[in-house]
C-alpha positions in Angstrom: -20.7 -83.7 -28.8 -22.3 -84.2 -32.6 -24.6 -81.9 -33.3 -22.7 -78.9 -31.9 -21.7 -75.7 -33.3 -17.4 -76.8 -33.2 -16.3 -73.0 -33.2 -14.3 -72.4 -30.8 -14.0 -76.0 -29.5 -11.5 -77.7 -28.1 -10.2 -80.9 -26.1 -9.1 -80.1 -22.8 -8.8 -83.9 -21.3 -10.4 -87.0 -22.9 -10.6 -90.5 -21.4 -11.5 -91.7 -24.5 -14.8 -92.8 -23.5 -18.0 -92.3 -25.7 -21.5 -92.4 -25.5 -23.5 -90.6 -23.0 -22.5 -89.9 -20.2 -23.8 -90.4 -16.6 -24.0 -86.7 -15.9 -23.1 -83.2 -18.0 -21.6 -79.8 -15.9 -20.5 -76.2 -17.4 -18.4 -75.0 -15.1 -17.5 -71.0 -15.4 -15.6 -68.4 -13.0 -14.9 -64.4 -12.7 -17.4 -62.4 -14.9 -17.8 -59.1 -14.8 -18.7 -57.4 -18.2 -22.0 -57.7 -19.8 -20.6 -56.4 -23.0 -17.4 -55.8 -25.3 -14.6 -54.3 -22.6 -13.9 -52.0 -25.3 -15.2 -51.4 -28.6 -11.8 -51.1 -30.3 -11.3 -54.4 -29.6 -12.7 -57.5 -32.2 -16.0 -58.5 -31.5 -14.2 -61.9 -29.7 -16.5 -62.1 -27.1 -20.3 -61.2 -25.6 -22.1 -62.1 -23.0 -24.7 -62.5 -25.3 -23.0 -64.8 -27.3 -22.5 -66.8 -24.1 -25.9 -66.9 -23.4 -26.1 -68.6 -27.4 -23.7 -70.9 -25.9 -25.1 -72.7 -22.7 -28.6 -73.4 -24.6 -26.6 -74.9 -27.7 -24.7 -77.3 -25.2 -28.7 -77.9 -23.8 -30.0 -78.7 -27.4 -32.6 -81.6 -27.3 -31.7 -82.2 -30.6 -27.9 -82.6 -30.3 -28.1 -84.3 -27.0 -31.3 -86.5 -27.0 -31.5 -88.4 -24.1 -28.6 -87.5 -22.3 -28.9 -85.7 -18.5 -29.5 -82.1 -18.3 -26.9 -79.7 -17.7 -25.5 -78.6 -14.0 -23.9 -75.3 -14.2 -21.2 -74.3 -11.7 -20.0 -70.8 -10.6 -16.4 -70.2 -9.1 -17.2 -66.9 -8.0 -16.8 -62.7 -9.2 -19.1 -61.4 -10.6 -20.6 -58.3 -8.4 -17.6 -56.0 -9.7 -15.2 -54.9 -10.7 -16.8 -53.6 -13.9 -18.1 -50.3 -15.1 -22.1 -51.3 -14.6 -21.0 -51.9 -11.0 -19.6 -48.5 -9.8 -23.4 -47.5 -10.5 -25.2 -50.9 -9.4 -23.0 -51.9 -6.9 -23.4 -55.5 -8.5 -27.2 -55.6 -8.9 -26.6 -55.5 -12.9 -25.5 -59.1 -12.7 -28.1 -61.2 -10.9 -30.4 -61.4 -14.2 -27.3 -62.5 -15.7 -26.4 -65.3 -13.3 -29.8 -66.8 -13.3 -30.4 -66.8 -16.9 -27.4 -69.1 -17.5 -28.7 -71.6 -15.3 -26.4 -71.5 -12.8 -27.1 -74.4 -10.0 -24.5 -73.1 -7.4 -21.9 -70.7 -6.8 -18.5 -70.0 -4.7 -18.3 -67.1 -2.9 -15.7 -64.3 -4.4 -13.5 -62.2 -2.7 -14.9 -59.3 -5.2 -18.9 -60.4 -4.4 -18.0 -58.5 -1.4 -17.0 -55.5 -2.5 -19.8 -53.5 -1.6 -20.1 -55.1 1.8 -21.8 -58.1 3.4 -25.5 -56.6 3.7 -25.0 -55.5 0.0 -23.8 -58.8 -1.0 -26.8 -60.8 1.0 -29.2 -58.6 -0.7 -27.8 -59.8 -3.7 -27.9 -63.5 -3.3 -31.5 -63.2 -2.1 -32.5 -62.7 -5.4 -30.6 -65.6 -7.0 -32.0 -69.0 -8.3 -29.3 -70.5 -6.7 -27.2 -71.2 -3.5 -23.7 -69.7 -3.1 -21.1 -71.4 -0.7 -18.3 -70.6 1.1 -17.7 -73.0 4.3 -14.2 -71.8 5.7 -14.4 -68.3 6.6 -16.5 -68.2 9.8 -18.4 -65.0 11.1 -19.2 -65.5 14.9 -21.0 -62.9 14.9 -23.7 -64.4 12.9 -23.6 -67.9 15.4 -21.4 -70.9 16.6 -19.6 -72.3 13.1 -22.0 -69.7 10.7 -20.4 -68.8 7.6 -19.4 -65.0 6.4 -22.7 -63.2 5.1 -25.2 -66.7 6.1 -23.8 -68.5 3.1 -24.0 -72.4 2.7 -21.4 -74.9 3.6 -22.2 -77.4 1.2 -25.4 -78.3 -1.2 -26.9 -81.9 -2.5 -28.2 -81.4 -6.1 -30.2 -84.2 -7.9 -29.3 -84.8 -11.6 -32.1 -85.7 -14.2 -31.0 -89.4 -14.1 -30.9 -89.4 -10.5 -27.2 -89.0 -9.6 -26.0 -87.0 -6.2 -23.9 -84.6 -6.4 -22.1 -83.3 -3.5 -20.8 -79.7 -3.6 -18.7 -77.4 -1.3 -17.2 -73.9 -1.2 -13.9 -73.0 -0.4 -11.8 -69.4 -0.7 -8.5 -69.3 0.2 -6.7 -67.3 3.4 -4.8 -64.4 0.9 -8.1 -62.7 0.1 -9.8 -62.5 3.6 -9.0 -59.1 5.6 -9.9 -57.2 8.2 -11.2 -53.8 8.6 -12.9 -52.5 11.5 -13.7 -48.9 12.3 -13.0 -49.3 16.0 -9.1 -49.4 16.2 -9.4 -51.0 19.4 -10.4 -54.1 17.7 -7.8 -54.3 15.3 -7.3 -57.8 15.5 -8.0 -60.9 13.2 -8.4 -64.2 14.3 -7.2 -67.1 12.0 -7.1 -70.6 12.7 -3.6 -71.4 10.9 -1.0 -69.6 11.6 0.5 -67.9 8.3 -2.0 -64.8 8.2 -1.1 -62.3 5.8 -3.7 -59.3 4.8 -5.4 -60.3 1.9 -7.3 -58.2 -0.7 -11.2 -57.7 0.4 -12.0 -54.1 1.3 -14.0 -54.5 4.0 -15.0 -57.5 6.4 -16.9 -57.9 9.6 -14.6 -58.3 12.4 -13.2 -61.2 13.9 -13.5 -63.7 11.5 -12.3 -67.1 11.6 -10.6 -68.7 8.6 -9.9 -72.2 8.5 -7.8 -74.4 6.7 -9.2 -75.0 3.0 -7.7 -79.2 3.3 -9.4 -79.5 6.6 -12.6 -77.8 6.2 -12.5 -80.2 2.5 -11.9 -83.5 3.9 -14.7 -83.1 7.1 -17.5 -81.9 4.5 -16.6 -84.0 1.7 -17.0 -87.1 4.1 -20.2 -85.9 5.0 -21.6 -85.7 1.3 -20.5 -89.2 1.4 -22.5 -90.6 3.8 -25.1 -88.5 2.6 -25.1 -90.3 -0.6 -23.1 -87.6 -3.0 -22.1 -90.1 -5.9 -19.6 -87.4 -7.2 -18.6 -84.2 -4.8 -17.5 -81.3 -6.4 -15.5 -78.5 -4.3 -16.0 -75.0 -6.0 -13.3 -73.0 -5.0 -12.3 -69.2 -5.3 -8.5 -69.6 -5.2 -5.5 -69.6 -6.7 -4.2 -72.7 -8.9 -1.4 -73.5 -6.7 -3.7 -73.7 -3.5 -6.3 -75.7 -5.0 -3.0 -77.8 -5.8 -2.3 -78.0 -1.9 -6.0 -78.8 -1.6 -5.6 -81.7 -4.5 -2.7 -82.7 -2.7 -3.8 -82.6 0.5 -7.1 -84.9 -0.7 -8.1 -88.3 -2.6 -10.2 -89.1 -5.4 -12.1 -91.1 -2.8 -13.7 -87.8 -1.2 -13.6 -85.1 -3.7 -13.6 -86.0 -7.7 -13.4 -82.5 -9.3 -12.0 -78.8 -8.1 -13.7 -76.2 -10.0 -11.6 -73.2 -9.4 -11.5 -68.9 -9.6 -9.8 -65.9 -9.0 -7.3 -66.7 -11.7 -8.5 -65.3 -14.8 -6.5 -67.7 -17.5 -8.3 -71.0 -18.5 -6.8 -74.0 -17.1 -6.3 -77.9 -16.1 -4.4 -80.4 -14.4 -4.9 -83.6 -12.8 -3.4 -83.7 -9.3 -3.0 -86.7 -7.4 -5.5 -88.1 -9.2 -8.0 -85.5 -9.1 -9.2 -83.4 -11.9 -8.4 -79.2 -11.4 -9.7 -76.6 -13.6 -10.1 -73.2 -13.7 -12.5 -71.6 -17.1 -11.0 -68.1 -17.6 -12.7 -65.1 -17.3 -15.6 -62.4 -18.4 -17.5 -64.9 -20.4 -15.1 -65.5 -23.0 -14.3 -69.4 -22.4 -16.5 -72.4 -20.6 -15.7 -75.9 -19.6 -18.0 -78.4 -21.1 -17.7 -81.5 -18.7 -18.8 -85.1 -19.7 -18.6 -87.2 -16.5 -19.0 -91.4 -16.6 -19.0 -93.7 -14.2 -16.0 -96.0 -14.1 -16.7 -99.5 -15.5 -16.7 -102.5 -14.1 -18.3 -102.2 -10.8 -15.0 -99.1 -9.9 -15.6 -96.6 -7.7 -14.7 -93.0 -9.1 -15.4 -91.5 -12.7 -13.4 -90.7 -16.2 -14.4 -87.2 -17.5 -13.9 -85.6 -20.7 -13.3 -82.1 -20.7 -13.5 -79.3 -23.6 -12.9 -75.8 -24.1 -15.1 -73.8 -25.0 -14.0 -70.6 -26.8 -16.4 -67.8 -27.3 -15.7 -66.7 -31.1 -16.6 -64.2 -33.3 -18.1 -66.6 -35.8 -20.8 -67.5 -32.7 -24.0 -65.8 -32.9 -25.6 -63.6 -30.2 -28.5 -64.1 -28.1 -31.4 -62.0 -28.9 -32.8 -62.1 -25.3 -29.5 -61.4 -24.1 -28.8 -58.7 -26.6 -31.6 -57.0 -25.3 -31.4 -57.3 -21.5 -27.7 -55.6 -22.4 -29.2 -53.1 -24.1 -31.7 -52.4 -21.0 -29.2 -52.1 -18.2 -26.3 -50.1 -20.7 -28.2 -47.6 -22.6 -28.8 -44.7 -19.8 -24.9 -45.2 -20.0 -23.9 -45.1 -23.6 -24.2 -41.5 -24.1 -21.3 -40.4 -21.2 -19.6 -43.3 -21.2 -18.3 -43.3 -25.2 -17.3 -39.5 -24.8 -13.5 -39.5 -26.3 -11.5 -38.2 -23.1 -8.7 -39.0 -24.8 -5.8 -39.8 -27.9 -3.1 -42.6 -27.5 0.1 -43.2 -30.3 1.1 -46.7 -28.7 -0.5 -49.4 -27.7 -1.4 -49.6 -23.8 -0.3 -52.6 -22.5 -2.8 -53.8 -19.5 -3.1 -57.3 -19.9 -2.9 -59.1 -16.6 -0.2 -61.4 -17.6 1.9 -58.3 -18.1 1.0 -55.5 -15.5 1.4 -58.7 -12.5 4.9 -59.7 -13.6 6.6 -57.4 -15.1 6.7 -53.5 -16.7 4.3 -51.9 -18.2 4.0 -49.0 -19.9 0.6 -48.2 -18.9 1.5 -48.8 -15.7 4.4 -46.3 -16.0 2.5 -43.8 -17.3 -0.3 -43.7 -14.4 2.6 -44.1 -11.7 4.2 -41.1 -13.4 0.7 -39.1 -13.6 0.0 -40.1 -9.8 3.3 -38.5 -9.0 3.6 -35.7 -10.6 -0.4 -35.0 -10.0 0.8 -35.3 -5.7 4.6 -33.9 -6.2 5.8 -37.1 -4.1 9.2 -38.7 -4.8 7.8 -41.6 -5.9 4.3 -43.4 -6.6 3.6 -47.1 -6.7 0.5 -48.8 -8.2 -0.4 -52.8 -8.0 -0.8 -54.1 -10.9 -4.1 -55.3 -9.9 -5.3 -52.0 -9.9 -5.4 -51.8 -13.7 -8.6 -54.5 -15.1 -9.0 -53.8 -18.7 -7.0 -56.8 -19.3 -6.3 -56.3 -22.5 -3.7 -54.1 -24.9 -5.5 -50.8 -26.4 -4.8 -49.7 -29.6 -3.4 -46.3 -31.0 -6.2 -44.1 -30.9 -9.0 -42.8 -29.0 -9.3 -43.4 -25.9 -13.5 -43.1 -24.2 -14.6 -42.9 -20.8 -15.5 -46.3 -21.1 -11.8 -47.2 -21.7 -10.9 -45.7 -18.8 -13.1 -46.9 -16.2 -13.1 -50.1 -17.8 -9.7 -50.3 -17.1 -9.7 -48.4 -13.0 -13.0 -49.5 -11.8 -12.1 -49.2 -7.9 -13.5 -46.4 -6.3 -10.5 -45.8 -3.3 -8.5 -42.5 -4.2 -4.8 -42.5 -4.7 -3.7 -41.0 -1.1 0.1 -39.5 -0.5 2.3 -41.3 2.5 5.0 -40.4 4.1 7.2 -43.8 5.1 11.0 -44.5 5.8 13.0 -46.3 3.0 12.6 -49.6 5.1 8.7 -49.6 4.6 9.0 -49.1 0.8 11.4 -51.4 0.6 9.0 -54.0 2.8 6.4 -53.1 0.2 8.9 -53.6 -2.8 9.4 -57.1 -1.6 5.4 -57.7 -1.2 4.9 -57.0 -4.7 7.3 -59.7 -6.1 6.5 -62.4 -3.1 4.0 -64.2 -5.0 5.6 -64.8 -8.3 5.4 -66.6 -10.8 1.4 -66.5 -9.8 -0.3 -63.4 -11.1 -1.0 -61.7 -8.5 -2.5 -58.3 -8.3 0.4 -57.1 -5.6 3.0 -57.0 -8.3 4.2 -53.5 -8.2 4.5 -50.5 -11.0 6.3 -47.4 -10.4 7.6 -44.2 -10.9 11.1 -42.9 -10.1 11.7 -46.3 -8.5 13.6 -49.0 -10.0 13.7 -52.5 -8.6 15.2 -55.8 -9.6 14.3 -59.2 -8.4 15.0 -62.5 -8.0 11.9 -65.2 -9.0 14.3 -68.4 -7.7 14.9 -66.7 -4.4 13.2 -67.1 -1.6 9.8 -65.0 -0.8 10.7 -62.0 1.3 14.1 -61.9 -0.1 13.9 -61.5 -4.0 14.8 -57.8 -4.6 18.2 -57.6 -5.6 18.3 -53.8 -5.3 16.0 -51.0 -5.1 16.5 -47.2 -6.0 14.4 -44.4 -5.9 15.8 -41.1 -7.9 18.2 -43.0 -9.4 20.1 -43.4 -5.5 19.3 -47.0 -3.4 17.1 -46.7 -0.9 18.1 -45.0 2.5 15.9 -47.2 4.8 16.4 -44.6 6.9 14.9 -41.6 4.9 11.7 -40.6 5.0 9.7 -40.7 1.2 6.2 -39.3 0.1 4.6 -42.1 -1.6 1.4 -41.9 -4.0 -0.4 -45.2 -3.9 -4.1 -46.0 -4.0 -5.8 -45.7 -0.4 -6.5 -49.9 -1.2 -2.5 -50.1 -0.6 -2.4 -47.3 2.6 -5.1 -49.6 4.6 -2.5 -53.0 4.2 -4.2 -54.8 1.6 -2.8 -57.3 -1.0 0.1 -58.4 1.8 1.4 -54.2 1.8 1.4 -54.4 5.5 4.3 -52.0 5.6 2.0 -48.8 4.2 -0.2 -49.6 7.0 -1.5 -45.9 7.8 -1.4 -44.5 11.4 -5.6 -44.5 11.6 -5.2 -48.4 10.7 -3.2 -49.5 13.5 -0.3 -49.1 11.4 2.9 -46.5 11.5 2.7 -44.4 7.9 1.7 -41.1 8.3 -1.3 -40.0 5.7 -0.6 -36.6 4.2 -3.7 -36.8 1.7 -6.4 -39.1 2.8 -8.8 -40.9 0.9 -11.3 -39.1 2.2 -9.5 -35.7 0.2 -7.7 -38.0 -2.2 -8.4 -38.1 -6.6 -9.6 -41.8 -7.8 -7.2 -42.4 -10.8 -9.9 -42.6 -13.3 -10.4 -38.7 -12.5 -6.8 -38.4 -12.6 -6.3 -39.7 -15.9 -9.5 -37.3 -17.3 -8.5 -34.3 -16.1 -5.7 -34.8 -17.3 -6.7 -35.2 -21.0 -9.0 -32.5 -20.6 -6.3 -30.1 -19.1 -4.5 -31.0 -22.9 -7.8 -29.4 -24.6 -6.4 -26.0 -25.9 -10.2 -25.1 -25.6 -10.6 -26.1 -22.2 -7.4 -24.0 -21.3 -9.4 -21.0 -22.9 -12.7 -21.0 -21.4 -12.2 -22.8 -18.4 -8.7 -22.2 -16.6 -7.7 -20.7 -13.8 -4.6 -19.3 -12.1 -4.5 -22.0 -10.0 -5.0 -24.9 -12.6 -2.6 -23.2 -14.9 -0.4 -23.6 -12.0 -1.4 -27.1 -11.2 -0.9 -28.5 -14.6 1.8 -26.3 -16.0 4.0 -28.4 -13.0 2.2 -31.7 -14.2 3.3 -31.6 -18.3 6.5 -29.7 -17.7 7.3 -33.0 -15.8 5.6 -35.5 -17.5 6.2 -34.3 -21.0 10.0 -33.8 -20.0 10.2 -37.5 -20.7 8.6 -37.2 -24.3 5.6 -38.7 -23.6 3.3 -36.4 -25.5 3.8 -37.3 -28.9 1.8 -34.5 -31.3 0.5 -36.5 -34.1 2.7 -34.8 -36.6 6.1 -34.2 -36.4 6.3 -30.8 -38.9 5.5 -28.0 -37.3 3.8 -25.0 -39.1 6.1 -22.0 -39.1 3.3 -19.6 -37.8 2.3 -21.5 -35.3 4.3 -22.3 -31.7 2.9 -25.3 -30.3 2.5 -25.7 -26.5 5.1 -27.0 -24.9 6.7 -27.6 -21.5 7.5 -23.9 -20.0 5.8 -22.4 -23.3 2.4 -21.0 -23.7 0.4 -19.6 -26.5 1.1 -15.7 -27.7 -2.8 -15.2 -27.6 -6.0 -16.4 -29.7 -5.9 -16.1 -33.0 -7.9 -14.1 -34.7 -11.0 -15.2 -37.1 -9.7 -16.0 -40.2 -11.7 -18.5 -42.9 -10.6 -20.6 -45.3 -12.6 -22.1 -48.1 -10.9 -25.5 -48.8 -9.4 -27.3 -45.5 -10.0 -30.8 -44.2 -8.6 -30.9 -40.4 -8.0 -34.2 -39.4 -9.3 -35.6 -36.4 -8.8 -38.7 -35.0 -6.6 -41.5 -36.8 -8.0 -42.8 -39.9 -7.1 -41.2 -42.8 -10.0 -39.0 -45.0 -11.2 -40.1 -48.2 -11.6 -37.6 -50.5 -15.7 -36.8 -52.0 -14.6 -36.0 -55.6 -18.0 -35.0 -56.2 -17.8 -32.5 -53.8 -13.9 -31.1 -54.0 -15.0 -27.9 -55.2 -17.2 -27.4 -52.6 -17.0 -25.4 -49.3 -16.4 -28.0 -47.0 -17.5 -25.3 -44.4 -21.2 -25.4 -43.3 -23.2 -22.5 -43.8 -24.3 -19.5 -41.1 -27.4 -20.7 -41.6 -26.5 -24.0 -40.3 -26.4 -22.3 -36.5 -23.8 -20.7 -34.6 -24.1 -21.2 -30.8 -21.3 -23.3 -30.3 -20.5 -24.4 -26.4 -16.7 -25.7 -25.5 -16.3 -29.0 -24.5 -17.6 -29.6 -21.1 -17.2 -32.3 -17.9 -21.4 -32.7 -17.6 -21.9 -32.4 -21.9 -21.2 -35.8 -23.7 -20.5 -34.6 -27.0 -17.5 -32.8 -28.3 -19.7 -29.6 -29.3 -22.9 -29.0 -29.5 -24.9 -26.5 -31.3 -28.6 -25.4 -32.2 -28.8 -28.4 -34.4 -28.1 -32.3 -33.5 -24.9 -33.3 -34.5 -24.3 -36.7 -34.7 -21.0 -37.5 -33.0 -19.3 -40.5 -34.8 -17.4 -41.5 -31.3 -20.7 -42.2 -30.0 -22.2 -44.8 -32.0 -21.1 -48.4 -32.4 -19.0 -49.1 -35.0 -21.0 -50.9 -37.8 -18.5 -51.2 -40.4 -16.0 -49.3 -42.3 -18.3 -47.4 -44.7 -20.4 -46.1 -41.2 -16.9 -45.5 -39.6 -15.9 -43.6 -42.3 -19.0 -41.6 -42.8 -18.9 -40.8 -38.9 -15.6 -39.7 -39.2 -16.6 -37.4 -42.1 -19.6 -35.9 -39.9 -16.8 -35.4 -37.1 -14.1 -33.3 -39.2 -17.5 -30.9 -40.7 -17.9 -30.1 -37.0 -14.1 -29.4 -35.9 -14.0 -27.1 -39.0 -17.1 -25.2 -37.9 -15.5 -24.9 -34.4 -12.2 -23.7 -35.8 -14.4 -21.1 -37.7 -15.8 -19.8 -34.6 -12.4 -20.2 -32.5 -10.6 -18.4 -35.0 -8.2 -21.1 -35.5 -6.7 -21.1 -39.5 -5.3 -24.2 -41.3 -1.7 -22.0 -41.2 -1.8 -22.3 -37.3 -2.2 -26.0 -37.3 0.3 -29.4 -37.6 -0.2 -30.7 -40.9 -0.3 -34.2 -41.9 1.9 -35.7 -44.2 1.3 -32.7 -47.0 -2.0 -34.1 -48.1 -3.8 -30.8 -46.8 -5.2 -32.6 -43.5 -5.1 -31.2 -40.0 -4.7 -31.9 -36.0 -5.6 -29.7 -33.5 -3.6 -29.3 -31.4 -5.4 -30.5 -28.4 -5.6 -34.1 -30.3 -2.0 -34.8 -28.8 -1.6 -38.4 -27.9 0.1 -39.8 -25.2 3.0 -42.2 -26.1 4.3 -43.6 -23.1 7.3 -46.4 -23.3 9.0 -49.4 -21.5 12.3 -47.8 -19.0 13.6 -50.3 -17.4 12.2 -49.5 -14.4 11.3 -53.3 -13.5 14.0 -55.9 -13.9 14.4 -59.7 -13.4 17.1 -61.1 -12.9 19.0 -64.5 -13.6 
């Protein structure tokens, strides 16, 4: 690879062969995000930066002479995202041809939006997508789901065949059928468990990954394939049954998905790999024939890391820009203000606590008054840890893209318990079933068998009473048996859970979690609230912020002011009082003081306007007034200086709207004596680990 930009390079497998090889693949799996997932995070990765990538591995000058790139596609990419709870995946399909992909698996999440959705979709791709062992009758004898290919025959530069074929794996197929009367799937093997698709067409036929593998991979053969690929969309220890369960002779290479962690193995002497996820690593794949008149090849295989130091696109940059910027506006609005670090990264909320995950349980629970709420950890995507501070819009549906409600159940201790066990069946793989909760504590067992690994179960602090009936608040996803929670199965599914809030009346959590914030806004409270929502969320952060989960972001409390807490209210609007030197502090970096302007009135003028409109649910900004303010939370950051100067802007419009709410520097927390201020609707969560989760030796 001379010639190459080496940032973010590494050697995954080498066979120490050099020279050029016979044939070059990219192989890449489960992208959703066009852009940063949150712009508190390092610029680390880009889809535009990936896009730099693909055409630097394609350079004429760094590989003259050597055959053009195949690129491979293990599936995901219609959603889960924030683009595609408004395109319902179209966003992605100039994406997907641009990188030159040559063939794609099938994902459990291209279906999302439904087979007629997802066909529309592929339509408009350069490319084939395969997935040959989930059968729809419906569509003819031995037709796959949605029309898609079995297999595909692509021709290299140099002339090389290479054989390709699509496989998914039994967990992620499902049923759903409106007609209860049909409830029935029909699988081939005989281990079905509900998988995690929302919707299917009915009666399909799954069949064994291994079988399905070794009958088309024979076939490529004696069509000529010189190396068969099988893209799969499964989990690493099923394509390692499939390995297993083939040769070297019939399939060379598994390029995997659905795990989103890059990595690779040789089983029984075939090659499996898996690329990570959301553009942020590829596999660069050198391929040589064998010497010596040998059947088979020797591959080297390298990471490929997108980094900072890797420059972006300018194409790409642009055909972001296109599809996010009717989006911008409402989707950086600060909705929120968090002390700790969120913890949502996958390889936490599918194994083990997480404080995020405690904190939306708890929210979901006290939002339905159940006795208890559970949450799979595969509901929460952001994927990543987010730092003290604000918290946008963007953050949040980032983070809960799915669009089913949380819904309350009522079930007997034995159902919960079934559902308990569901969530920890799967370990050590990370799967999205692993459970969070709320007044439920659990421990497990990972070296015990699956179905029997909870080594006890409370709710309230008392074990379960399988006998007892609980109200449960879990995501509608759960209610309708999906992800292997067969046991929440709702009465209207063919189940025996009674629904006391449907989906059809039941909150997504992303609206959850925003009113919420919103219902911390002192302002909102005073313009906007009613008996009934006083009611509603008095009950909410008496329980709630009972645990100390609201953390004010000072400790000292100003004498002459009582700040709201649980079973307290405010003893009336202050009246308009104006001070001439006060900097109220607003957000969490710290102000620099303008020496040149210390003896100034930091407060605009009358002059400058004074219509000024609460904070709002339709308005974007924080406030707006008869002259265009420019909100720092808005804007990318640029660097410290614009931060900074943002920031600034911010605190000269909190003032002005202290003016006109009559709110003094007396009534407000200060911070650290240096003559800053919070409001006190600036409050940040601070949610912590319990113990709620345990695993045990």
């Amino acid at each position: 690879m001379s010639g190459l930009d080496t940032d973010g390079l590494s050697v995954t497998y080498s066979s120490d062969r050099t020279g050029s090889p016979d044939l070059r693949l990219i192989h890449y799996n489960d992208v959703y995000h066009v852009e940063y997932a949150s712009p508190s995070l390092p610029a680390l990765w880009h889809s535009s930066k990936y896009f730099y990538v693909e055409p630097d591995l394609q350079s004429p000058l760094a590989f003259a002479g050597q055959p053009e790139i195949l690129t491979f596609f293990s599936g995901d990419a219609f959603n889960p995202s924030i683009e595609s709870t408004i395109t319902k995946g179209r966003h992605m399909v100039p994406f997907l041809n641009t990188v030159g992909t040559d063939v794609a698996c099938v994902g459990n999440h291209d279906l999302d939006f439904g087979v007629p959705q997802f066909r529309h979709l592929a339509s408009q791709c350069h490319f084939p997508w395969l997935l040959a062992n989930v059968i729809d009758p419906a569509l003819g004898d031995d037709i796959p789901i949605a029309d898609s290919g079995k297999t595909c025959m692509l021709t290299s530069s140099n002339g090389f065949k290479i054989g390709v074929l699509g496989l998914g794996e039994r967990e992620w197929y499902a049923f759903f059928n409106i007609h209860m009367s049909y409830f029935f799937l029909i699988f081939v093997d005989l281990d079905f468990r509900l998988g995690t698709i929302n919707a299917l067409p009915p009666d399909l036929i799954y069949k064994s990954a291994s079988q399905t593998a070794l009958k088309l991979a024979k076939q490529l053969r004696e069509e000529g394939a010189d190396l068969v690929v099988a893209v799969t969309h499964q989990r690493e220890p099923n394509d390692y049954k499939l390995a297993n369960n083939l040769s070297p002779d019939l399939v060379d290479i598994i390029l995997g998905g659905h795990d989103h962690f890059y990595a690779h193995s040789v089983v029984n002497g075939i090659h499996v790999i898996r690329s990570g996820t959301d553009f942020k690593q590829l596999s660069y794949i050198e391929a040589f024939r064998k010497p010596d008149g040998l059947s088979g090849w020797d591959f080297n295989i390298t990471r490929r890391d997108v980094v900072r130091s890797i420059p972006e696109d300018p194409d790409t940059v642009a055909m972001v820009s296109r599809l996010t910027s009717s989006l911008k506006a409402k989707l950086d609005k600060p909705i929120g203000f968090t002390v700790s670090p969120l913890d949502g990264r996958f390889s936490t909320v599918r194994q083990r606590e997480s404080n995020l995950g405690n904190f939306v349980c708890d929210l979901m629970r006290f939002y339905y008054a159940a006795d208890c709420a559970m949450m799979a950890g595969g509901t929460i995507r952001g994927d990543q840890i987010y730092p003290p501070g604000i918290l946008k819009l963007k953050d949040l549906l980032n983070c809960f893209p799915f669009e089913d409600p949380v819904v309350l159940l009522r079930l007997s201790g034995h159902a919960l318990l079934a559902a308990l066990e569901n969530g920890v069946s799967q370990l050590p793989a990370l799967e999205g079933r692993f459970s969070q909760v709320s007044n439920i504590s659990y421990g497990f067992k990972l070296n015990a068998p699956s179905g029997s690994r909870i080594t006890f179960a409370r709710v309230g602090g008392e074990p379960i009473d399988l006998q007892r009936n609980y109200v449960l608040a879990t995501r509608g996803y759960m209610a309708r048996g999906k992800d292997g929670f067969s046991s929440l199965l709702i009465e209207s599914e063919g189940g025996e859970v009674e629904e006391l809030v449907s989906e059809e009346n039941g909150v997504l959590i992303s609206t959850i979690l925003r009113q919420y914030f919103l219902s911390l806004k002192v302002l909102g409270k005073w313009n906007r609230w009613s008996a009934s929502l006083r009611r509603h969320w008095g009950t909410v952060h008496r329980s709630l912020h009972g645990e100390g989960w609201l953390k004010p972001p000072s400790a000292n409390t100003s004498p002459n002011c009582e700040m709201k807490t649980p079973g307290k209210r405010l003893k009336g609007r202050p009246t308009l009082q104006r001070t001439s030197r006060a900097a109220y502090y607003y957000g969490r970096f710290p102000e620099e003081v303008d020496q040149d302007k210390e003896n100034q009135d930091p407060i605009e003028d009358e002059s400058n306007g004074n219509a000024m409109d609460s904070d709002s649910d339709e308005d974007p900004d924080i406030l707006t007034s008869s002259r265009p303010i420019t909100n720092y939370v808005t804007q990318p950051a640029q660097s410290s200086a614009d931060e900074e100067h943002r920031l600034q802007i911010a605190r000269r419009v909190i003032r002005k709207w202290m003016r006109h709410a009559g709110l003094q520097s007396h009534l407000l927390n200060t911070m650290d004596g240096e003559g800053e201020f919070t409001p006190a609707w600036t409050s940040g969560i601070s949610p912590r680990l319990e113990g709620r989760i345990v695993q045990e030796e």
